[in-house]
N, C-alpha and C positions, 0 to 999 in steps of 0.2 A: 284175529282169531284167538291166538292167545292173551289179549286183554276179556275178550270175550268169557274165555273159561277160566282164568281168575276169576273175573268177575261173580262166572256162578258159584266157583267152590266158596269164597266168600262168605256169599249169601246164606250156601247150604251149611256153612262150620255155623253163622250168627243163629240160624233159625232151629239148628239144632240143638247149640246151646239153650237158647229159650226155652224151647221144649221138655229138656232136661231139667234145668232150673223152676221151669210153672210145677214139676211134678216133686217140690223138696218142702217138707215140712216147715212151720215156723220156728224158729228160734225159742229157749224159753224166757225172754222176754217179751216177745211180742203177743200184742191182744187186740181183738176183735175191738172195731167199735172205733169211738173218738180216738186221739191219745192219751193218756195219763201225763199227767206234770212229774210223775215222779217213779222214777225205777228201781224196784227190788230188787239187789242184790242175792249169792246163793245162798247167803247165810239167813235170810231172811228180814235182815237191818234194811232203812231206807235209806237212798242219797241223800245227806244232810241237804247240797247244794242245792239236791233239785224241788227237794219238799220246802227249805226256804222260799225259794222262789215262786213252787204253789200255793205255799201259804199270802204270800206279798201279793200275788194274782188276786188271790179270795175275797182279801182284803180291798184291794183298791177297787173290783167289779161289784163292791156292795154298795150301796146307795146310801146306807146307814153309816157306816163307814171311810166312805175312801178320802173323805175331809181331813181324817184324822192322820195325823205321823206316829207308827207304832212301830215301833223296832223289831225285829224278830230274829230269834237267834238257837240254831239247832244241833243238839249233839246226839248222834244216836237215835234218831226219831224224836226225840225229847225236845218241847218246841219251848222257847222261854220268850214272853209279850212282854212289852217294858212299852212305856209310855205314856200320855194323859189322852181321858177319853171326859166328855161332858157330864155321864151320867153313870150309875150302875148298873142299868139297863144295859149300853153301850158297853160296859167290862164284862160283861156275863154275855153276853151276845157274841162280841168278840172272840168267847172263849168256845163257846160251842160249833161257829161256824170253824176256828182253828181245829177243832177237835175230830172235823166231818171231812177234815183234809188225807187221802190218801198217802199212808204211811206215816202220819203222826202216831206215835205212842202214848207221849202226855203231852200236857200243858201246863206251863209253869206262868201263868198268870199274872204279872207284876205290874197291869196295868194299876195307875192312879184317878183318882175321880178328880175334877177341878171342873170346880161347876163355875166359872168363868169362860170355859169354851163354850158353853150352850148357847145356840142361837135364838136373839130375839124374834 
């Protein structure tokens, strides 16, 4: 009998909680929708780590791209591209997809042309 009514207050402490918790506003970081790769801090700066790592995502999911080794490196939003790319097509493309990256600021574009990566 007494396991019994344990058992329900339990249930009734978990189910309350739930109830209480479904009815609590989001956080201000969270957002509707997919996730973001990268999270705004209050001051309004990005995570350097995390927008790195959205940026290397971008990168390697492009088809035009993901052949290539491009370094990437971020301070402040401020993304800096270092590396060889085949064409100038390819450096300027590079630069634009970095730029459409959530929580970039700029783009410090240091890739190199070597037109010896181009494929025959």
């Amino acid at each position: 009998m007494q396991t019994t009514t344990l058992t329900f207050i339990s249930i009734g402490i978990v189910l309350t909680g739930c109830l209480v918790l479904s009815g609590c506003k989001p956080g201000p970081n969270t957002q509707p929708g997919p996730l973001a790769l990268t999270v705004t801090t209050e001051d309004g700066t990005g995570d350097d780590a995390n927008i790195t790592t959205a940026v290397h995502t971008t990168l390697l999911a492009d088809p035009k791209l993901q052949h290539l080794t491009i370094e990437v490196e971020t301070r402040k939003g401020d993304v800096t591209l270092s590396g060889e790319v085949a064409t100038e097509a390819q450096r300027e493309y590079a630069e634009l997809i970095v730029a459409a990256v959530s929580g970039v600021h700029a783009v410090n574009n240091q890739l190199t042309v070597n037109k010896q990566l181009a494929v025959n």
